[in-house]
C-alpha positions in Angstrom: -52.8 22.5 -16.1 -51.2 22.8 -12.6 -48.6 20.8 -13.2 -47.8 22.4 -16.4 -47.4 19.5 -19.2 -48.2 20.7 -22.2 -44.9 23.5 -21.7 -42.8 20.0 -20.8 -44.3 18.6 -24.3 -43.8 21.9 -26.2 -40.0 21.9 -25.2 -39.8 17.9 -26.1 -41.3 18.6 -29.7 -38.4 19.2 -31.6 -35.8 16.9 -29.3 -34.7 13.6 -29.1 -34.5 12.4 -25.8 -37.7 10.5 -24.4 -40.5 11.7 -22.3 -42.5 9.5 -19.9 -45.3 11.6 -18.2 -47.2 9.4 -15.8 -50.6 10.0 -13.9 -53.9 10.7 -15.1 -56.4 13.3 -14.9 -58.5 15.8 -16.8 -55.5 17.0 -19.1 -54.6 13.7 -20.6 -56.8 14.2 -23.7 -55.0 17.3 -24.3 -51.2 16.0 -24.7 -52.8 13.5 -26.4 -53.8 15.4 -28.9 -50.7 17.8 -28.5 -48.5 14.6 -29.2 -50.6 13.6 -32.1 -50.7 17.0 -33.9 -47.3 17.7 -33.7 -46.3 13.8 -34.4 -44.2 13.3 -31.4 -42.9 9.9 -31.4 -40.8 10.2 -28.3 -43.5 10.9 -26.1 -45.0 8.0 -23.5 -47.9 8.7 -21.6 -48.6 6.0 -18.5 -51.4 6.0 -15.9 -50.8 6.4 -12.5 -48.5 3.6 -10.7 -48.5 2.6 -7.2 -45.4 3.6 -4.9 -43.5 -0.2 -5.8 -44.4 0.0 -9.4 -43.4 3.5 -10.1 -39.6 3.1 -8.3 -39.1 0.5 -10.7 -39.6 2.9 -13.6 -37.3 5.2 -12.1 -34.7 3.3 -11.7 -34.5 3.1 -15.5 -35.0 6.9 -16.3 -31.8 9.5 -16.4 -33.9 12.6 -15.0 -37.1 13.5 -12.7 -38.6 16.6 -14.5 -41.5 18.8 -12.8 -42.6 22.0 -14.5 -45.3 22.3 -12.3 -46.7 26.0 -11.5 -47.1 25.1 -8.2 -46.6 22.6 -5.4 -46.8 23.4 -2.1 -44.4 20.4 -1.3 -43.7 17.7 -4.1 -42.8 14.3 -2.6 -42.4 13.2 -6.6 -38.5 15.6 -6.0 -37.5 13.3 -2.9 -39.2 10.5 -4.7 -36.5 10.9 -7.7 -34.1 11.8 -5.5 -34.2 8.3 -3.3 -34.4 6.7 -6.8 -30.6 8.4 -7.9 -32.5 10.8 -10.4 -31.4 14.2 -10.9 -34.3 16.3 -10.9 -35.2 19.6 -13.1 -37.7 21.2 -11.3 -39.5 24.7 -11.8 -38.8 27.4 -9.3 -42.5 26.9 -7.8 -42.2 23.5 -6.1 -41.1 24.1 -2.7 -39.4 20.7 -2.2 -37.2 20.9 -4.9 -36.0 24.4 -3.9 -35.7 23.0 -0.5 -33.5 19.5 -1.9 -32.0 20.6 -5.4 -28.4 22.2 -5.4 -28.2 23.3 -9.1 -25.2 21.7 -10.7 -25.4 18.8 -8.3 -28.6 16.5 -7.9 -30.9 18.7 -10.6 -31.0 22.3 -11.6 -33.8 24.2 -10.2 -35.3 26.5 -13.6 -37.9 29.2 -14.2 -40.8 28.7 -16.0 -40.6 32.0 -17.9 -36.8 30.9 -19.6 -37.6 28.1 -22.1 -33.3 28.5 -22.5 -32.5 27.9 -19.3 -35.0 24.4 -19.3 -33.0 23.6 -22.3 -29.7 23.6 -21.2 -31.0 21.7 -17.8 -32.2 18.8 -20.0 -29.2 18.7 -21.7 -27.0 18.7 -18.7 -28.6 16.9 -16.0 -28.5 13.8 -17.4 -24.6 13.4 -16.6 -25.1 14.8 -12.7 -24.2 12.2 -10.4 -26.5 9.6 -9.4 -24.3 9.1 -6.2 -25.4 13.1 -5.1 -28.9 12.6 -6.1 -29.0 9.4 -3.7 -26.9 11.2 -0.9 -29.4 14.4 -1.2 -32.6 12.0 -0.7 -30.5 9.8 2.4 -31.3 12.1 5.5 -34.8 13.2 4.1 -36.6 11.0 5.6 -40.6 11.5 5.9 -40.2 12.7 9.4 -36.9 15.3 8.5 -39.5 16.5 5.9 -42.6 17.0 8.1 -40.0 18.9 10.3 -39.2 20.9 7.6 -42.4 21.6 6.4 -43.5 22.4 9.8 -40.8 25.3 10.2 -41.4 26.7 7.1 -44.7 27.0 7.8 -44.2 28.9 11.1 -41.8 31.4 9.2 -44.6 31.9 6.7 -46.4 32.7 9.2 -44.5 35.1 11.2 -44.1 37.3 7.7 
C-alpha cells in the first residue's frame, strides 16, 4: 500500500469530515472492507478520473491529502495546488516538500505522528485558497521538469 490508505482511513474512522479516495488498483478490496468493518459512513471511494473530470471534483473539495510512503515526484500536490486546495502531504513525496510551506498552502506531516496528521486536517481546511493557487501559478510542467532535473544532479553528486 504505497500510497498508504488504509493509515488515511484509520485516522478518518472516528471523524467527521468526508473522505473521497479516488483511483483504483489492487488495494481497493481492502478499504472496502476496512470501511465496512468499522461502519464508516463518511468514506467515498471513486475510480480513476481523467485530468478534466477529476479538476472538477477538486474544485468542490477543502483539502488534497497524500499519505503516501513514497513518491518520487507527485503531480497529484501541484494538481491540488492549481485547483486552490491546500494539501497535507507526508514527508516522503518529494513534490510536496518541494511546493508546500506549512501554514500556508498545506502542512507537510510525518507518517510516524498520527497527532501531527490530526491537527493538519483540522487546520488546513481554513488555509488560503488564494496561496494554494499562487504556489501552483509559476509551476508550470516545464519549471517542474527543471526542478526535477536539478535535484537529480544534486542526488547525484552525494
Amino acid at each position: 500500500d504505497r500510497k498508504n490508505n488504509l493509515k488515511l482511513l484509520s485516522l478518518f474512522k472516528d471523524r467527521e469530515e468526508f473522505l473521497l479516495i479516488i483511483g483504483e488498483g489492487n488495494e481497493i478490496e481492502k478499504y472496502n472492507k476496512f470501511i465496512k468493518k468499522n461502519n464508516m459512513t463518511n468514506v467515498m471511494i471513486m475510480p480513476f478520473k481523467r485530468r478534466n473530470e477529476l479538476f472538477k471534483i477538486l474544485k468542490v473539495c477543502d483539502v488534497f491529502m497524500t499519505l503516501a510512503k513514497e513518491d518520487i515526484f507527485g503531480h497529484t500536490t501541484l494538481e491540488a495546488l492549481a485547483n486552490g486546495l491546500p494539501v497535507i502531504s507526508s514527508d516522503k513525496v518529494m513534490s510536496s516538500l518541494e511546493y508546500i510551506k506549512d501554514g500556508e498552502n498545506g502542512y507537510i506531516v510525518s507518517l510516524d505522528n498520527d497527532q501531527q496528521i490530526i491537527i493538519a486536517i483540522e487546520k488546513a481546511p481554513s488555509l488560503s485558497k488564494e496561496k494554494a493557487l499562487e504556489s501552483a501559478k509559476n509551476n508550470t510542467y516545464e519549471s517542474c521538469g527543471k526542478r526535477i532535473a536539478q535535484i537529480l544532479e544534486e542526488e547525484n553528486k552525494k
